[in-house]
N, CA, C and O atoms as a GROMACS GRO file, in nm:
protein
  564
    1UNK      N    1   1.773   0.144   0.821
    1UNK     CA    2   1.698   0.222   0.724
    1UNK      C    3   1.742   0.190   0.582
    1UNK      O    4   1.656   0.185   0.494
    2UNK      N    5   1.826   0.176   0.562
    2UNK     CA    6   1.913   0.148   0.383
    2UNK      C    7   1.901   0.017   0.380
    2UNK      O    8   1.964  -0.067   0.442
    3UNK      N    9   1.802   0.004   0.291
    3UNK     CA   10   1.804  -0.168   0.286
    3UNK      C   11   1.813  -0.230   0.157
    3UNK      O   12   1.833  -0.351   0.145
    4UNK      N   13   1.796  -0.144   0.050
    4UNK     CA   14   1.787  -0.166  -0.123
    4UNK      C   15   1.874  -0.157  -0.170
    4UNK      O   16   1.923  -0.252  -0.232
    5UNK      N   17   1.951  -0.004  -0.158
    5UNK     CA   18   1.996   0.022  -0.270
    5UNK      C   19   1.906   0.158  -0.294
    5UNK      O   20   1.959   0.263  -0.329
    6UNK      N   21   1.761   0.145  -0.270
    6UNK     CA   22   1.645   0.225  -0.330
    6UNK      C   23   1.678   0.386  -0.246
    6UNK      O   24   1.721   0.388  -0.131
    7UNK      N   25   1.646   0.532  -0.337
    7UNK     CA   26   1.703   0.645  -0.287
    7UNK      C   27   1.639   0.640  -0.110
    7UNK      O   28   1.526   0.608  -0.072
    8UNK      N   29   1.698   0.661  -0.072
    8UNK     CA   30   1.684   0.724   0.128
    8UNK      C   31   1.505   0.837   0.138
    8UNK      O   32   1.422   0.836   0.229
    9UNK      N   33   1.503   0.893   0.051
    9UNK     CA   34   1.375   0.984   0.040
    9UNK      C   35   1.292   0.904   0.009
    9UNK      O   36   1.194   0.936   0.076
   10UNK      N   37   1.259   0.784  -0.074
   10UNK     CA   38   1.173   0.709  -0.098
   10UNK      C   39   1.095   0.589   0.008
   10UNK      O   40   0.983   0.539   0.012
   11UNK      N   41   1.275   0.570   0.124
   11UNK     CA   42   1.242   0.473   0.219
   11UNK      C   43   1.164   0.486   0.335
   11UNK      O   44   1.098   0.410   0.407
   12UNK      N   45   1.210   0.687   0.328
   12UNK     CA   46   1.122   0.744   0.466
   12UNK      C   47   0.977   0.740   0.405
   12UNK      O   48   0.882   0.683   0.458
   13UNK      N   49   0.973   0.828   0.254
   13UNK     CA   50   0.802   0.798   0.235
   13UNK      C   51   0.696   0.672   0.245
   13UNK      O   52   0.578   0.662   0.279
   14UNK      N   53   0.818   0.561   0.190
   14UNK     CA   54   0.740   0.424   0.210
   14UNK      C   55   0.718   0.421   0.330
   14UNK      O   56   0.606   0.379   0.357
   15UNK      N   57   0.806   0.460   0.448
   15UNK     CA   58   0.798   0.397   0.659
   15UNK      C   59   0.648   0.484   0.655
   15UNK      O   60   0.543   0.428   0.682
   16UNK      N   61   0.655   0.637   0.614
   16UNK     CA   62   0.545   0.672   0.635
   16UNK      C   63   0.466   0.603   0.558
   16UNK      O   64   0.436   0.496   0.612
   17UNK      N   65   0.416   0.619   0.451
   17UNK     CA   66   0.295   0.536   0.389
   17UNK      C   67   0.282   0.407   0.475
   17UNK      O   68   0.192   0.425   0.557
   18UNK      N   69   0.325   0.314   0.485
   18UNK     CA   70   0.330   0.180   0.597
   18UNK      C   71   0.245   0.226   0.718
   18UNK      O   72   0.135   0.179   0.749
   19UNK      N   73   0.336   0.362   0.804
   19UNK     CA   74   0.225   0.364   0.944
   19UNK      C   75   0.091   0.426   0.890
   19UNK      O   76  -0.026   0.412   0.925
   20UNK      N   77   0.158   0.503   0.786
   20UNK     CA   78  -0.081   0.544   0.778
   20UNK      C   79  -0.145   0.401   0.749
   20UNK      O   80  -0.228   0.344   0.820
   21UNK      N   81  -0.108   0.370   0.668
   21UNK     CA   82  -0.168   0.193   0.633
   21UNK      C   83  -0.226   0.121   0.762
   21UNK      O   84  -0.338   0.099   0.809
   22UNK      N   85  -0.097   0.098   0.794
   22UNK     CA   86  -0.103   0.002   0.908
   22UNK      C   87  -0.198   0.066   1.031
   22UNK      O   88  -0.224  -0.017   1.119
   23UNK      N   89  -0.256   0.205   1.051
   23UNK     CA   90  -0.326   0.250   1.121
   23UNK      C   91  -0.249   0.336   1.268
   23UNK      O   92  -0.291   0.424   1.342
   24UNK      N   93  -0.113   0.255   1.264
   24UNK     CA   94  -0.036   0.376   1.368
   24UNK      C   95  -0.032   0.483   1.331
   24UNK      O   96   0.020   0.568   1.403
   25UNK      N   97  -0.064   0.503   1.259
   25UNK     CA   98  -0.023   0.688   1.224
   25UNK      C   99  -0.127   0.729   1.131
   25UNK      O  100  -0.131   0.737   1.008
   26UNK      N  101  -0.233   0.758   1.247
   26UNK     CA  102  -0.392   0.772   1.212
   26UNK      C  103  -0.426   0.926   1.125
   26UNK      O  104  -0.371   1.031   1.161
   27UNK      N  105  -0.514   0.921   1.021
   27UNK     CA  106  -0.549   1.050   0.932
   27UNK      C  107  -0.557   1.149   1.053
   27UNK      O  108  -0.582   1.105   1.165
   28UNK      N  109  -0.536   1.278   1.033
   28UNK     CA  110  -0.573   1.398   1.105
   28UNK      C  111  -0.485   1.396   1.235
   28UNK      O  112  -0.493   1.492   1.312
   29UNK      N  113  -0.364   1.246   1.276
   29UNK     CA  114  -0.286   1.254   1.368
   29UNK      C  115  -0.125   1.379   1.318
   29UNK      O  116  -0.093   1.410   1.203
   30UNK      N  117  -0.071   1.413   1.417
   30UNK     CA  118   0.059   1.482   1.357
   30UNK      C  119   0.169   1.372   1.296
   30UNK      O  120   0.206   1.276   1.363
   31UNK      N  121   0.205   1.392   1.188
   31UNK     CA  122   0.302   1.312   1.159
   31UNK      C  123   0.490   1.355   1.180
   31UNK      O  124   0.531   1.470   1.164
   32UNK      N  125   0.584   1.234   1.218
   32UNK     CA  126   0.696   1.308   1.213
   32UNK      C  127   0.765   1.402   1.150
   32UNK      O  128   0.774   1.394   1.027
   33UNK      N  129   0.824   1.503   1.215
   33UNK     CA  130   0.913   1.579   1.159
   33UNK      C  131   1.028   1.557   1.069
   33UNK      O  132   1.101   1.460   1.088
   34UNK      N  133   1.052   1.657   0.951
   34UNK     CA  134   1.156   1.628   0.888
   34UNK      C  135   1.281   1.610   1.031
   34UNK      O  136   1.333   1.503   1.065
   35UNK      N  137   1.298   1.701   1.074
   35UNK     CA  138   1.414   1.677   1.212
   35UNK      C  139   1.407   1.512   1.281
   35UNK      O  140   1.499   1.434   1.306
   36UNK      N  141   1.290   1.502   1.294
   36UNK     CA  142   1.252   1.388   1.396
   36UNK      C  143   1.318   1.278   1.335
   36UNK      O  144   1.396   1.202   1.394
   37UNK      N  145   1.283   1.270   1.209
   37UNK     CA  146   1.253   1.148   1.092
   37UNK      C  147   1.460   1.133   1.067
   37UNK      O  148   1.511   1.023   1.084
   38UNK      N  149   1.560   1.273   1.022
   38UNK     CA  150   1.664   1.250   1.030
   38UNK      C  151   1.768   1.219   1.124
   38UNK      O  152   1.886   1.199   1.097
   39UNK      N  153   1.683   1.216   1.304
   39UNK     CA  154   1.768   1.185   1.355
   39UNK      C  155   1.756   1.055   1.380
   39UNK      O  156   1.858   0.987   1.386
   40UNK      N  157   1.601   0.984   1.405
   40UNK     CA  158   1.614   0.891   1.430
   40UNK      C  159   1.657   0.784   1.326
   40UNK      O  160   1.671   0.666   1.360
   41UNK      N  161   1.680   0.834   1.176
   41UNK     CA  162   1.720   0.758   1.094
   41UNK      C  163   1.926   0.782   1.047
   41UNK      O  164   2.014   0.727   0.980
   42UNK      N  165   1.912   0.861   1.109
   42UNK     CA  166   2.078   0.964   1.122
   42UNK      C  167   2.086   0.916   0.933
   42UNK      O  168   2.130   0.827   0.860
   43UNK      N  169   2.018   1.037   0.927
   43UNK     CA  170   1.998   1.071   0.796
   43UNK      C  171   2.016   1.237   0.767
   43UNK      O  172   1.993   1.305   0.867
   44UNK      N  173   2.053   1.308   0.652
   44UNK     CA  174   2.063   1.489   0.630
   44UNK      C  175   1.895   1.515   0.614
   44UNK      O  176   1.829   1.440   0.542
   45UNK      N  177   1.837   1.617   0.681
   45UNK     CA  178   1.745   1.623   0.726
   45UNK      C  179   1.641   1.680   0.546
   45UNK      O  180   1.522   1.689   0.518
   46UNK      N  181   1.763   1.702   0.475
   46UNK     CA  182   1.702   1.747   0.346
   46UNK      C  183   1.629   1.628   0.251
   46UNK      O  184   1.550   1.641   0.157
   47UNK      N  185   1.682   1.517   0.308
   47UNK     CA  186   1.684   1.366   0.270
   47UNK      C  187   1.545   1.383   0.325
   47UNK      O  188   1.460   1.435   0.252
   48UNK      N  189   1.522   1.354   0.412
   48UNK     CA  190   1.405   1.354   0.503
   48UNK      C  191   1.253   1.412   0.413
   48UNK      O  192   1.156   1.361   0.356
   49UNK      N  193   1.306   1.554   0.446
   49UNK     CA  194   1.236   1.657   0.372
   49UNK      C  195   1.166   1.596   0.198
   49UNK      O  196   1.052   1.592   0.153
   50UNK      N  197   1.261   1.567   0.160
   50UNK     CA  198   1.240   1.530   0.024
   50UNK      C  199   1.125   1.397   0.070
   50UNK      O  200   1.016   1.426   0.023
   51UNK      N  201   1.120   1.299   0.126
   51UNK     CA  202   1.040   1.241   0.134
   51UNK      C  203   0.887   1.262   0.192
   51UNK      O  204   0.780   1.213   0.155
   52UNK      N  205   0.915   1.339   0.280
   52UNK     CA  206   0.766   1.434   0.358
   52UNK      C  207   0.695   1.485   0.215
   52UNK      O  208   0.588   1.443   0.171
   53UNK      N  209   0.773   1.575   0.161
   53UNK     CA  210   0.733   1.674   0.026
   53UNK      C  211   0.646   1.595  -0.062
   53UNK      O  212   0.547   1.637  -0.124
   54UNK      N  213   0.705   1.450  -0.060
   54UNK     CA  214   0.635   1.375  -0.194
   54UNK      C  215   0.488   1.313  -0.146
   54UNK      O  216   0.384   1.284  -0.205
   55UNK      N  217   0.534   1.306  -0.001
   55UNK     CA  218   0.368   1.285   0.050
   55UNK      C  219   0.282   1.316   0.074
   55UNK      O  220   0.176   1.254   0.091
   56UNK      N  221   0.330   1.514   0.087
   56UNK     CA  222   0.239   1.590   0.007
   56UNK      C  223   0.210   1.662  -0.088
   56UNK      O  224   0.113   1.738  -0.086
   57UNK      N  225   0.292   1.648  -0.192
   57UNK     CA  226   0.235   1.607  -0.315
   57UNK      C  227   0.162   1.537  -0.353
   57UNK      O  228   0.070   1.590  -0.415
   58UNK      N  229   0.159   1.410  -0.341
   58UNK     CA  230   0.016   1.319  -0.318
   58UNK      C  231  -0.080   1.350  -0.217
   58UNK      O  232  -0.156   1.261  -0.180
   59UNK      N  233  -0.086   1.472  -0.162
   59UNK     CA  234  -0.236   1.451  -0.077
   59UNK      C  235  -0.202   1.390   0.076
   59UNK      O  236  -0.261   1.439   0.173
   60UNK      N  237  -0.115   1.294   0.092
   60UNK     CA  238  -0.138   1.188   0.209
   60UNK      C  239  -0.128   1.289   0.347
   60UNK      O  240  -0.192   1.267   0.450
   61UNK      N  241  -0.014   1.428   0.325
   61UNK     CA  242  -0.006   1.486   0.416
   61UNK      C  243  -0.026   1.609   0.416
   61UNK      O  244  -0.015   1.646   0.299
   62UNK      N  245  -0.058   1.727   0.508
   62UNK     CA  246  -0.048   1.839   0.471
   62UNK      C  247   0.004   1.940   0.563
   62UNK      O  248   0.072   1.894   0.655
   63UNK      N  249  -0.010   2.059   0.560
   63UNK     CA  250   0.087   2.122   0.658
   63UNK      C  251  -0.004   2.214   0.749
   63UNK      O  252  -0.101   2.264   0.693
   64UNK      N  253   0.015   2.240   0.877
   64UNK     CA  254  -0.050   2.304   0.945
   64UNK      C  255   0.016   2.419   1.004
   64UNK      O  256   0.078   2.392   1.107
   65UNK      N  257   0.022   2.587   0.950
   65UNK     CA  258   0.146   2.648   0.959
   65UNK      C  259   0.160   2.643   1.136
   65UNK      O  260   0.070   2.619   1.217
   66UNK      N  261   0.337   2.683   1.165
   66UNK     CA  262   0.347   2.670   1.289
   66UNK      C  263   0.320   2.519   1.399
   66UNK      O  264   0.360   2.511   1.515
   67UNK      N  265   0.256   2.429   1.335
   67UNK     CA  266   0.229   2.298   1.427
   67UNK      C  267   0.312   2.181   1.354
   67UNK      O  268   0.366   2.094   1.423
   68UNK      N  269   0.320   2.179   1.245
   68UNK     CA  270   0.360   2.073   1.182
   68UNK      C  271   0.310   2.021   1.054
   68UNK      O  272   0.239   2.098   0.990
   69UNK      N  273   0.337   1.884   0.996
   69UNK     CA  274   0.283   1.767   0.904
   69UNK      C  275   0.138   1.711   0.988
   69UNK      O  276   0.120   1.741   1.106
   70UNK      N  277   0.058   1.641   0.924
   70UNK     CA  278  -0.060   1.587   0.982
   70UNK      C  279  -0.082   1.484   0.831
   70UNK      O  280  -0.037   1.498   0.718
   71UNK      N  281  -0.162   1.388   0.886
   71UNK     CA  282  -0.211   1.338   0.757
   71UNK      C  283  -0.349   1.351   0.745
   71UNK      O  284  -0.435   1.359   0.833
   72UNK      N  285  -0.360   1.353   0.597
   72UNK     CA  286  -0.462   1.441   0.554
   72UNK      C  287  -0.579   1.284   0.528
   72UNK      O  288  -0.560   1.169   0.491
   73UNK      N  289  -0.726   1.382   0.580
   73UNK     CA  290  -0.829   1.280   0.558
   73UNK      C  291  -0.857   1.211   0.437
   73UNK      O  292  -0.872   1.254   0.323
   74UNK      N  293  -0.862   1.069   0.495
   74UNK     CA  294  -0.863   1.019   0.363
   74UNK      C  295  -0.716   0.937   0.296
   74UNK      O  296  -0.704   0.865   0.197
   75UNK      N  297  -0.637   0.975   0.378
   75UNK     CA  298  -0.481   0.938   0.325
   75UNK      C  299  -0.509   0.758   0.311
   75UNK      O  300  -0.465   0.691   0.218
   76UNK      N  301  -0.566   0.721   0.392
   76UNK     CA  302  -0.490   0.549   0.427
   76UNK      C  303  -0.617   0.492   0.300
   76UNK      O  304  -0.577   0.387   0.252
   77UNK      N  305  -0.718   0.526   0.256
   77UNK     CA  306  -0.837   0.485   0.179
   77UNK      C  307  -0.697   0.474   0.021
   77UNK      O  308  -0.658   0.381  -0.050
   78UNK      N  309  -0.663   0.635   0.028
   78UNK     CA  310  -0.582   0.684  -0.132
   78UNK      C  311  -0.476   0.576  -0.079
   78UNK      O  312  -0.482   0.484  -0.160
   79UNK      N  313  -0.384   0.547   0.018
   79UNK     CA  314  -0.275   0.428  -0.023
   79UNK      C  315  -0.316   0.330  -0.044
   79UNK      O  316  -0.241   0.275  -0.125
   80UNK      N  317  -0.415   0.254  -0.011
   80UNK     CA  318  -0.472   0.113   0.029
   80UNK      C  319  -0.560   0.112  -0.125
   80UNK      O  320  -0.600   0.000  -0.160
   81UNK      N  321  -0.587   0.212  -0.202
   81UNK     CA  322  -0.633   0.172  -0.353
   81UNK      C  323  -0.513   0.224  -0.436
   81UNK      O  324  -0.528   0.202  -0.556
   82UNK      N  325  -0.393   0.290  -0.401
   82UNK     CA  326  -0.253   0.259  -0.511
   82UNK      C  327  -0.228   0.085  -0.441
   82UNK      O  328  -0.182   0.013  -0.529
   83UNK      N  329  -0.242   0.037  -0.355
   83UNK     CA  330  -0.135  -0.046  -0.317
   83UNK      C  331  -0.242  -0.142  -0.403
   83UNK      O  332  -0.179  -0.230  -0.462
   84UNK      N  333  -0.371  -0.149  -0.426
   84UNK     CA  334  -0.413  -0.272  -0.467
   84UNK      C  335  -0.393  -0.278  -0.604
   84UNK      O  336  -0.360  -0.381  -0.663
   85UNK      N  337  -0.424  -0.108  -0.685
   85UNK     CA  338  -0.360  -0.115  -0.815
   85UNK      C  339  -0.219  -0.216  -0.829
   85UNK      O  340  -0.204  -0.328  -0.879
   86UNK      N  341  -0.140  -0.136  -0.771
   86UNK     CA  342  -0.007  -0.217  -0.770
   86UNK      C  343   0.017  -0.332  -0.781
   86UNK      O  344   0.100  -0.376  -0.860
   87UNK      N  345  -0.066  -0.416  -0.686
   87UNK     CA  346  -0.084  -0.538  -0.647
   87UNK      C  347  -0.130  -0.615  -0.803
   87UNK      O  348  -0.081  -0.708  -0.867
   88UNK      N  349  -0.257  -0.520  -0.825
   88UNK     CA  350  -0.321  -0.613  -0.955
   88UNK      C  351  -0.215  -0.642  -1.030
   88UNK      O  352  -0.184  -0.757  -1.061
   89UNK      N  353  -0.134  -0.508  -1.077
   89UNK     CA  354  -0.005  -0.472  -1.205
   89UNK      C  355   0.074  -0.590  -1.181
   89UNK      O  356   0.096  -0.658  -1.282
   90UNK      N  357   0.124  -0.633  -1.070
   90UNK     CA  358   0.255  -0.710  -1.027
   90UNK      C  359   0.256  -0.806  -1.012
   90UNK      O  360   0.354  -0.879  -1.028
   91UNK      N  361   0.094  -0.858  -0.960
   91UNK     CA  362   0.086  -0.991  -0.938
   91UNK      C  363  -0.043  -1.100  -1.016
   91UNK      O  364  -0.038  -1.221  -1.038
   92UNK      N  365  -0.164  -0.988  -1.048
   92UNK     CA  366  -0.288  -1.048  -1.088
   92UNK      C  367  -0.255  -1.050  -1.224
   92UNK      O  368  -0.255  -1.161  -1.275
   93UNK      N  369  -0.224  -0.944  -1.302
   93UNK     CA  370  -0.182  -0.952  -1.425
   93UNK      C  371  -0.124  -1.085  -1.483
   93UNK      O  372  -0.182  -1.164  -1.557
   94UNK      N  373   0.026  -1.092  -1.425
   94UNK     CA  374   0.078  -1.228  -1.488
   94UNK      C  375  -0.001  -1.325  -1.469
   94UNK      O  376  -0.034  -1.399  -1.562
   95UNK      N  377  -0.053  -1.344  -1.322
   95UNK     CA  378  -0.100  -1.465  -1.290
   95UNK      C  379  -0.246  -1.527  -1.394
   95UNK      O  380  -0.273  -1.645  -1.412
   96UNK      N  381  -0.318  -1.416  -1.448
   96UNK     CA  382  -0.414  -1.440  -1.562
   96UNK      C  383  -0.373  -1.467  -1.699
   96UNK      O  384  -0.453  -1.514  -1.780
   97UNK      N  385  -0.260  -1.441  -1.728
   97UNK     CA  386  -0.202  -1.454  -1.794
   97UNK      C  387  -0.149  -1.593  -1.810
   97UNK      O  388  -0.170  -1.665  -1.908
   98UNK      N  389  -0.074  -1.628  -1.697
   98UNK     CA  390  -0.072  -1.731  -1.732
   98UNK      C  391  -0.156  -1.858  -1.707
   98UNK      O  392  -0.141  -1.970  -1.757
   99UNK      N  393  -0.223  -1.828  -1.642
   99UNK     CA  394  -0.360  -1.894  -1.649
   99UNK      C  395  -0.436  -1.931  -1.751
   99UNK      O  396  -0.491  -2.041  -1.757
  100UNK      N  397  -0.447  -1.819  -1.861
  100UNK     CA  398  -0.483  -1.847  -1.986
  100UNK      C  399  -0.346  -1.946  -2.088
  100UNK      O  400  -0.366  -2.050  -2.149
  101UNK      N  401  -0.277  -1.906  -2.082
  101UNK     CA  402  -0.176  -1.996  -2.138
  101UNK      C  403  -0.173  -2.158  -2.105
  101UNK      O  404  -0.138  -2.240  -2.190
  102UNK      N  405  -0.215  -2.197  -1.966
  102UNK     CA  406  -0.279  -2.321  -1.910
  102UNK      C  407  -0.420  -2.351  -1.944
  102UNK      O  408  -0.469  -2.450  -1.891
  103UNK      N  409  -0.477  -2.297  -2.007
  103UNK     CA  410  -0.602  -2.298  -2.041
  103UNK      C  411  -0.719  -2.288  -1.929
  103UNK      O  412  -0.839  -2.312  -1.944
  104UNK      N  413  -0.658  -2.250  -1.826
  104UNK     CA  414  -0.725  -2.205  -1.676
  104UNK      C  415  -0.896  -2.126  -1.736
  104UNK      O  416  -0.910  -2.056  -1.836
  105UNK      N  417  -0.983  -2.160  -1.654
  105UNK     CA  418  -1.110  -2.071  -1.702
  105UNK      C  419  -1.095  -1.987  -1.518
  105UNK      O  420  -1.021  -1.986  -1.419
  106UNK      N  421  -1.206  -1.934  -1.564
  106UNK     CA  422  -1.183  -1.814  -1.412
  106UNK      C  423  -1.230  -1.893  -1.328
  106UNK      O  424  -1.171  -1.872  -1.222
  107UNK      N  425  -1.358  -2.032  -1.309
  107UNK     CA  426  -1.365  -2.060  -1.198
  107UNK      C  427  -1.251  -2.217  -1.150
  107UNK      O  428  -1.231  -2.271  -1.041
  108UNK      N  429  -1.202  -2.245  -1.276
  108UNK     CA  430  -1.026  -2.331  -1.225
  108UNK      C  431  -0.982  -2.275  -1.166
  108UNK      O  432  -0.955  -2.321  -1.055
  109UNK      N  433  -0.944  -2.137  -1.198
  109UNK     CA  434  -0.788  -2.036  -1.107
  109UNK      C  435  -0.868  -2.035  -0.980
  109UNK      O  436  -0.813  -2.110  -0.900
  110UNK      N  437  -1.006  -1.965  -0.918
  110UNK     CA  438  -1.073  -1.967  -0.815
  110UNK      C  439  -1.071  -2.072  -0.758
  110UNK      O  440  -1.038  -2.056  -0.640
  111UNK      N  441  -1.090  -2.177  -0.784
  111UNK     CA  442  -1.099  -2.300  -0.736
  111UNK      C  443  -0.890  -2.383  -0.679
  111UNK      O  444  -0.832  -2.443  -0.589
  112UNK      N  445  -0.875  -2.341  -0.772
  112UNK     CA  446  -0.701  -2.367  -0.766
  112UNK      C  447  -0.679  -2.241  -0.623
  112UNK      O  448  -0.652  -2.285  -0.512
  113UNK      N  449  -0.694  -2.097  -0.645
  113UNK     CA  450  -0.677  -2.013  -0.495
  113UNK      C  451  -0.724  -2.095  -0.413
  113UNK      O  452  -0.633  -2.160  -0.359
  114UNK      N  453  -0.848  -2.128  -0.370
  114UNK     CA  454  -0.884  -2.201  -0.258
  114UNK      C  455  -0.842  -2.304  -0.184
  114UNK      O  456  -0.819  -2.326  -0.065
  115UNK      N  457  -0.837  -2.367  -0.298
  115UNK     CA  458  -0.721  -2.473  -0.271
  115UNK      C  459  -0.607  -2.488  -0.146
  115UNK      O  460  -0.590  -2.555  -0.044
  116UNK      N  461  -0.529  -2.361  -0.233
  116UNK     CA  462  -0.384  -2.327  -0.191
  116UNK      C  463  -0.438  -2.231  -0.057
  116UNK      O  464  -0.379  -2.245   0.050
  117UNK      N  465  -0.517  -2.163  -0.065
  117UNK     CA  466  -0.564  -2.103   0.103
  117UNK      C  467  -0.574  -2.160   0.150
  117UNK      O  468  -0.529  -2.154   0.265
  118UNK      N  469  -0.644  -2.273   0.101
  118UNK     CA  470  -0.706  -2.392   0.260
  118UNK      C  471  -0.558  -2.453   0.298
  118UNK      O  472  -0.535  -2.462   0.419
  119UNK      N  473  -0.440  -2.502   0.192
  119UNK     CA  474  -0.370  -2.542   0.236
  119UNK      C  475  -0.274  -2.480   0.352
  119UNK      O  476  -0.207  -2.545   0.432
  120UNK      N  477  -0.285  -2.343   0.340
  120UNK     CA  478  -0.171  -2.242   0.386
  120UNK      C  479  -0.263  -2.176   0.533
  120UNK      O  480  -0.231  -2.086   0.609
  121UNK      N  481  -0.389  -2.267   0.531
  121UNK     CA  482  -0.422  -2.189   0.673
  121UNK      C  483  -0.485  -2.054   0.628
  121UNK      O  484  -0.524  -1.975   0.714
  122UNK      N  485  -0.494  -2.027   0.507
  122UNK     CA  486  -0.597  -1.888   0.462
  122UNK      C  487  -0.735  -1.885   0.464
  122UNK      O  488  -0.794  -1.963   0.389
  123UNK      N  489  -0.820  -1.787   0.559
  123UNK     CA  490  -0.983  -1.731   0.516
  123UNK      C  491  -0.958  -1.707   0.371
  123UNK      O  492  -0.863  -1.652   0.315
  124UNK      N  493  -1.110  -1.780   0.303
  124UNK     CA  494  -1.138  -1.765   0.190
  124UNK      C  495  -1.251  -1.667   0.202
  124UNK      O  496  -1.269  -1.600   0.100
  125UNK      N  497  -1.318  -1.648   0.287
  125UNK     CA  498  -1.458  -1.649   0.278
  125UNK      C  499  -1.449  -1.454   0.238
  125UNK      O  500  -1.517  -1.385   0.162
  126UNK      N  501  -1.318  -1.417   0.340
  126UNK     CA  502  -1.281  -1.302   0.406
  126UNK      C  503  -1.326  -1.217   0.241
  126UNK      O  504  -1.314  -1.282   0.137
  127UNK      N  505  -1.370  -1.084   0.239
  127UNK     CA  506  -1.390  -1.012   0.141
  127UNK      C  507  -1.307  -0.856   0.141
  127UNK      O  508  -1.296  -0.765   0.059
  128UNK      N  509  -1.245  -0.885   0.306
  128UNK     CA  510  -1.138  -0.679   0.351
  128UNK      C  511  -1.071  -0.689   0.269
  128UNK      O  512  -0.994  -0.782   0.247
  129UNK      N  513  -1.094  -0.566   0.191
  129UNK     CA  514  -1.028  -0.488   0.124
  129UNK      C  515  -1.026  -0.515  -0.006
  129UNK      O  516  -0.927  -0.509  -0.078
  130UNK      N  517  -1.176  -0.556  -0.050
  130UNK     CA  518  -1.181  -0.591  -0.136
  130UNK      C  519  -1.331  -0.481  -0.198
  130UNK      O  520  -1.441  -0.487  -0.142
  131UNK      N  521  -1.302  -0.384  -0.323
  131UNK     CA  522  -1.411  -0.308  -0.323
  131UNK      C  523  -1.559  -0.388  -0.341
  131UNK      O  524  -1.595  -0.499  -0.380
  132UNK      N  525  -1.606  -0.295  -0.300
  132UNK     CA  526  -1.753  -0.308  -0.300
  132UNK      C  527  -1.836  -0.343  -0.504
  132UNK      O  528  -1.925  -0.414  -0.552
  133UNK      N  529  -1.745  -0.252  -0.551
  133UNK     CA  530  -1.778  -0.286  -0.721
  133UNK      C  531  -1.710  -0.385  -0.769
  133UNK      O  532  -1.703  -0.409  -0.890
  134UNK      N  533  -1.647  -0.462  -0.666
  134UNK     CA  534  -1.589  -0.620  -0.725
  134UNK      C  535  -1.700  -0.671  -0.828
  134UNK      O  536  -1.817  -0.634  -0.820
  135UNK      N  537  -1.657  -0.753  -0.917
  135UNK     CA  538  -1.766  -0.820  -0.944
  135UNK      C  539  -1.812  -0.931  -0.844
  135UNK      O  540  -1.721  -0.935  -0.762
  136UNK      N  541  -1.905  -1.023  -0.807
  136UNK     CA  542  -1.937  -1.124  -0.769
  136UNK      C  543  -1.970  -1.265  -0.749
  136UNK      O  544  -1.970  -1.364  -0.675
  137UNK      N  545  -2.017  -1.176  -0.934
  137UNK     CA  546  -2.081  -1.332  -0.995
  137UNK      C  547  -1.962  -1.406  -1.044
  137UNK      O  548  -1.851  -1.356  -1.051
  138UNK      N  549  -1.990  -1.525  -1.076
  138UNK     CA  550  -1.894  -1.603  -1.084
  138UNK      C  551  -1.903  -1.676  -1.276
  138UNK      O  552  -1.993  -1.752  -1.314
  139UNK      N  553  -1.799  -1.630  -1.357
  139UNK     CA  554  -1.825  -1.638  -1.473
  139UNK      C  555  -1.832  -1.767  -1.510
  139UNK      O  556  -1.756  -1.843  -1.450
  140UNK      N  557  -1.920  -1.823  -1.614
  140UNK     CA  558  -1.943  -1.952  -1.651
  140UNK      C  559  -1.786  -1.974  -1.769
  140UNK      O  560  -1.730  -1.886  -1.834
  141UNK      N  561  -1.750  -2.120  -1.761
  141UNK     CA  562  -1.657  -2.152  -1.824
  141UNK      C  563  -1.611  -2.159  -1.993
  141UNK      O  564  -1.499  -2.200  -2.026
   0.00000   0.00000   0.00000
């Protein structure tokens, strides 16, 4: 479980965020217990807690008195559009960036991705998880 450095409450929220993502740990399913979550991580169960709390604070989970955590409808849609924000921030950003500094136009860099997919064994064609208000058209140079 300790793999950073990064606080212990953050690592359980990320494991959770991961299984709603990943679809094991389906909206409206029960999610683990603070208890559950500290033993199998032999972690202080307040540790735990603190990470459940923040996930519902965001919405992802909610409480059902007497039964438990559940995740709340809609949870894996709300991670899967922070994670692409994220994604843009961390990775699309620079990469346009420096693209323009190469004097890259948008259909070079497109053409340069493809490239490097075809080389690596990547679907280009594939559009999951990619919104629907993408743009499409393809900008002239």
């Amino acid at each position: 479980m300790i793999d950073d450095g990064r606080a212990l409450f953050l690592q359980i929220a990320e494991r959770v965020e991961e299984s709603i993502v990943d679809g094991s740990l389906p909206e409206e399913e029960r999610a683990p217990s603070t208890n559950e979550l500290a033993a199998f991580h032999r972690i202080n169960p307040a540790t735990a807690a603190k990470g459940i709390n923040m996930l519902v604070d965001k919405g992802v989970l909610y409480k059902r008195r007497g039964i438990g955590m559940f995740v709340a409808a809609g949870a894996r849609d709300q991670l899967l559009g922070e994670r692409r924000t994220a994604f843009a921030d961390r990775f699309v950003e620079p990469l346009l960036a420096e693209a323009r500094t190469l004097g890259f136009g948008p259909d070079d860099l497109t053409d340069l991705i493809r490239e490097r997919a075809a080389l690596a064994g990547t679907p280009t064609g594939s559009t999951a998880g990619i919104s629907s208000s993408a743009p499409t058209e393809r900008t002239a140079r």
